[in-house]
N, C-alpha and C positions, 0 to 999 in steps of 0.2 A: 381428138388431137393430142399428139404424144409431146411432153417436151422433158429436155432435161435440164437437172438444178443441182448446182455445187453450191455448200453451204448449207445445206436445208436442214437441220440440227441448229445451225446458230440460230442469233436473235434475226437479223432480217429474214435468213432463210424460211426459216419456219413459219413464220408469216405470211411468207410467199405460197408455199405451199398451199395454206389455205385458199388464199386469192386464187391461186391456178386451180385448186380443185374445185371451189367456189365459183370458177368460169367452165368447167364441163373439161377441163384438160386430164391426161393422165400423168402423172409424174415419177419422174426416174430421176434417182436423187440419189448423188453421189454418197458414199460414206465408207467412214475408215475405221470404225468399231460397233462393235456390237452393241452398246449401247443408243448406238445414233441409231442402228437399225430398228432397234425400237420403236425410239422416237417417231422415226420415219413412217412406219408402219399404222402409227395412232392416230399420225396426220393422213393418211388414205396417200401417200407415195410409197413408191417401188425402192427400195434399198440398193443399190449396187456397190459392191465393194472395190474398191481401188482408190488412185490418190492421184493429185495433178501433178503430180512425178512421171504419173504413166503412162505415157503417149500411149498403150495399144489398149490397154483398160479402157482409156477415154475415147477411142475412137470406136469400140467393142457397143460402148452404153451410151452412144451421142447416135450411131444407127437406126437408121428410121424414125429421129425427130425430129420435128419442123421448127424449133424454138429452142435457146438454149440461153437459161438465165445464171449468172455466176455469180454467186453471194458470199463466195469463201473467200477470206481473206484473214491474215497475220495481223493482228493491233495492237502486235508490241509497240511498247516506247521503251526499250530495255536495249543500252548497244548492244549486248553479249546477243539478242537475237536479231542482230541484224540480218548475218548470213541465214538464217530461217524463212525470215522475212521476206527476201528478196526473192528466194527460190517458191515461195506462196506467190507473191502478189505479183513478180512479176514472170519469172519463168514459166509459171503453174499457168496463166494466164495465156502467155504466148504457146502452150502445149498447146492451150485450151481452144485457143484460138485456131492452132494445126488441124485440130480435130476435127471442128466445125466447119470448118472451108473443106476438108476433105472427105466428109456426112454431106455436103452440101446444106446443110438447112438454111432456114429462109431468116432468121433472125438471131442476134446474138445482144441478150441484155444486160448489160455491164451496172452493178454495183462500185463506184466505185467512194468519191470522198471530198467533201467540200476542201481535206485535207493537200489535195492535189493542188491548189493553189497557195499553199506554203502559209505560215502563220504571219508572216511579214509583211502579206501582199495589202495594201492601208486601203480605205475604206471601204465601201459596200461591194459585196462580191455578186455578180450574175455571172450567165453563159457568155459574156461576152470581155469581161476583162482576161485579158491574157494570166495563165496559169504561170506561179513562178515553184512550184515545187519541187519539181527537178534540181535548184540548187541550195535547198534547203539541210542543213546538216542534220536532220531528224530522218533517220531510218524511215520512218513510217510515214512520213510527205512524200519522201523521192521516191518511195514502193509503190504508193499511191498514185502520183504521179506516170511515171513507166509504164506501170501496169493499163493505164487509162489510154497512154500514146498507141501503146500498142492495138488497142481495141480498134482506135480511131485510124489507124494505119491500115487495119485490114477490107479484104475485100468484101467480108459480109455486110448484108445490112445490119447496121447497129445500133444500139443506143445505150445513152450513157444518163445514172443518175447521180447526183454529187449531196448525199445527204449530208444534213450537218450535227449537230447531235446526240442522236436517236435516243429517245426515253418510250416506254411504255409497261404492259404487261408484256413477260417471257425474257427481260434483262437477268441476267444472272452475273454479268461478268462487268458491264458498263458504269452506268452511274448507280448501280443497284449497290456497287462496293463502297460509294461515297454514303450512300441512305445507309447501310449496314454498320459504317463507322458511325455514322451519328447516332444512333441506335444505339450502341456499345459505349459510348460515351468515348471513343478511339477518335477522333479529327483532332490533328494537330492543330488545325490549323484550315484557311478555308484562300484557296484561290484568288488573286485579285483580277482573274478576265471576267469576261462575259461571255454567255452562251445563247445559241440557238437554237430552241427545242423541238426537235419535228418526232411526230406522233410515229414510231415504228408500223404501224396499219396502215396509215396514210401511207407510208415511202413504200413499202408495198403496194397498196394500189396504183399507186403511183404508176409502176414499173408493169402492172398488167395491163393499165389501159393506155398506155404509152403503146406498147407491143400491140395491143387490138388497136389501135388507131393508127397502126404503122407509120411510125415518126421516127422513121430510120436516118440518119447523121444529123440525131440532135439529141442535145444533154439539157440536164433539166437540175437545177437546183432546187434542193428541198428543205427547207428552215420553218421556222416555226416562230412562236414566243420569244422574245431578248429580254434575256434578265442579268443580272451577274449572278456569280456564284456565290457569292456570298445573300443575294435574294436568295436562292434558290435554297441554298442549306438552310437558310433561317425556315422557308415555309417547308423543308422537310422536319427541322426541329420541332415548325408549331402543332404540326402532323402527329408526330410520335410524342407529344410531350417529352421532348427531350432537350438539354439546351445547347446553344449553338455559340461560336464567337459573334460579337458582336461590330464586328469588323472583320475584311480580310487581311491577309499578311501584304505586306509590302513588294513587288517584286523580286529586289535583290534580297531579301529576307529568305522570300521561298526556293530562288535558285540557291542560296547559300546553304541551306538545309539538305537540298537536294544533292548538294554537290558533294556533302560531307556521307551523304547515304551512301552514294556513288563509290565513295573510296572506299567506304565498307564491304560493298558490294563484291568490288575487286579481291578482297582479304577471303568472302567470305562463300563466293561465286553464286551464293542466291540473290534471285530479285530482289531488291528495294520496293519499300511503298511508293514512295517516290522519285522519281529519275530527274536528272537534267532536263528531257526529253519533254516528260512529262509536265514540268515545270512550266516550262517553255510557253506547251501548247495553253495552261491553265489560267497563262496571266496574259494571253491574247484577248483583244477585242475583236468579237468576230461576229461582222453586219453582214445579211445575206437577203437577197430580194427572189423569192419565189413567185414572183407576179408572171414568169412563162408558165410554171408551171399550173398557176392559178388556172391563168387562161386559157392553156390548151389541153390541161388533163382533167381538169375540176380538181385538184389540189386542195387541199385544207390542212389549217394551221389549226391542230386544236388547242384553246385556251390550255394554260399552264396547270391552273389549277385544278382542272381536271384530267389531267393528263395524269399527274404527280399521283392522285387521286388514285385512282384508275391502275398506276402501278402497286402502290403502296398493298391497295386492294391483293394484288395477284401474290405480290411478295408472302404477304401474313397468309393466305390461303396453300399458298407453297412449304410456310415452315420456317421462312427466311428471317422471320422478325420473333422469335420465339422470344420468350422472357429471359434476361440478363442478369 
């Protein structure tokens, strides 16, 4: 069975990869440099070159698949890439979408983001509270959001996953950059939200035995462990012997910081460590109920501890945590 995978270089994609190869599939997996082909090639997928810009590229490498899983997406929190953004999560999407309805395949499995229901939405989030991200002023909710409407708008069979988190081994970009500051003794400073950890493996499996149990027009929330961020850095500190605040910032502390990055930013037209954006989502409380998922894909939350673990492991094996 042939399928195809955008994304399959990043952190979830790459994962997937395995799981799909790991289920007898063959993979044809987008990519836009030579280096991803690489990558791609290590994991036992098919390289194809083009980008979700190209409607005829994409309809070229989606022929003759029966599955088509989309794991690319934009994670800015940076306004300056919003227009980038948009044209990733949600155009690149609705290409993708073109494509696949006109391959015909029998399934389309949407990556998309617990984020699609905006940072605002208050208490516990499942499949069933209504999504308020669309009018969120964060680029990367409302990308998140669109992008997902659109899946759900189409006529293939589909499914949708809304992870929340993601930590494990093969981060390089995510919370691996917060473990890297504290490492470096670089954290200004630590978050006042809370997080929801779901195991990158897991949110992968997740999405293959969803597709094998064909659970087409239904979304599945994927969360993990609830700690705040400030737990979390402390047991990355206790991890590296390294030390950590002892408290987090206050919110308007840390938007104010952010804000002042912000204006630098402007001056300076490079990214900030920090954004407004970023801010935002950091000093959110965000409760999330994976019990559909428990239930009907076997789902697992793995302990924090060992997740943290487990990454930590891959980082220093990578090179990431060299001596300072």
């Amino acid at each position: 069975m042939q399928v195809f995978l955008t994304g399959g270089s990043g952190f979830i994609g790459s994962h997937l990869v395995r799981e799909l190869r790991a289920a007898g599939c063959a993979v044809r997996a987008l990519s836009r440099r030579p280096e991803s082909d690489t990558l791609l090639r290590s994991l036992g997928a098919e390289p194809l070159r083009g980008t979700l810009a190209d409607p005829a590229a994409l309809r070229a490498a989606i022929s003759g698949c029966e599955a088509v899983f989309h794991a690319a997406a934009d994670l800015s929190l940076w306004r300056a890439g919003a227009a980038a953004q948009f044209a990733t999560n949600v155009t690149g999407t609705q290409n993708l979408l073109h494509a696949a309805e006109a391959a015909g395949v029998g399934a389309f499995v949407h990556t998309s983001s617990v984020s699609a229901w905006g940072h605002l939405t208050p208490g516990v989030i499942d499949e069933a509270v209504p999504q308020r991200g669309g009018a969120s002023w964060i680029s990367y909710e409302r990308s998140k959001y669109l992008g997902e409407q659109a899946v759900r708008a189409s006529a293939l069979p589909w499914i949708v996953v809304n992870p929340a988190h993601v930590l494990g081994p093969g981060d390089r970009h995510n919370w691996s950059r917060l473990i890297i500051m504290i490492h470096r003794g670089q954290l200004p400073g630590i978050p006042p939200g809370t997080g929801s950890f779901a195991d990158v493996r897991q949110v992968a499996r997740a999405q293959v035995r969803a597709w094998q149990r064909q659970r087409f027009g239904q979304a599945y929330v994927l969360g993990g462990e609830e700690v705040s961020f400030a737990e979390f850095a402390q047991s990355v500190g206790a991890s590296l012997g390294k030390p950590t605040p002892e408290r987090a910032m206050p919110p308007w502390a840390l938007m104010a910081y952010a804000r002042a990055l912000d204006v630098w930013s402007r001056l300076s037209g490079k990214e900030p460590p920090v954004t407004p954006e970023g801010a935002a989502l950091t000093s959110h409380h965000l409760h999330v109920d994976s019990a559909k998922a428990r239930r009907e894909l076997g789902y697992t939350e793995t302990p924090l501890d060992a997740l943290l673990s487990e990454t930590l492991v891959w980082m220093r094996a990578e090179g990431m945590l060299g001596a300072r």
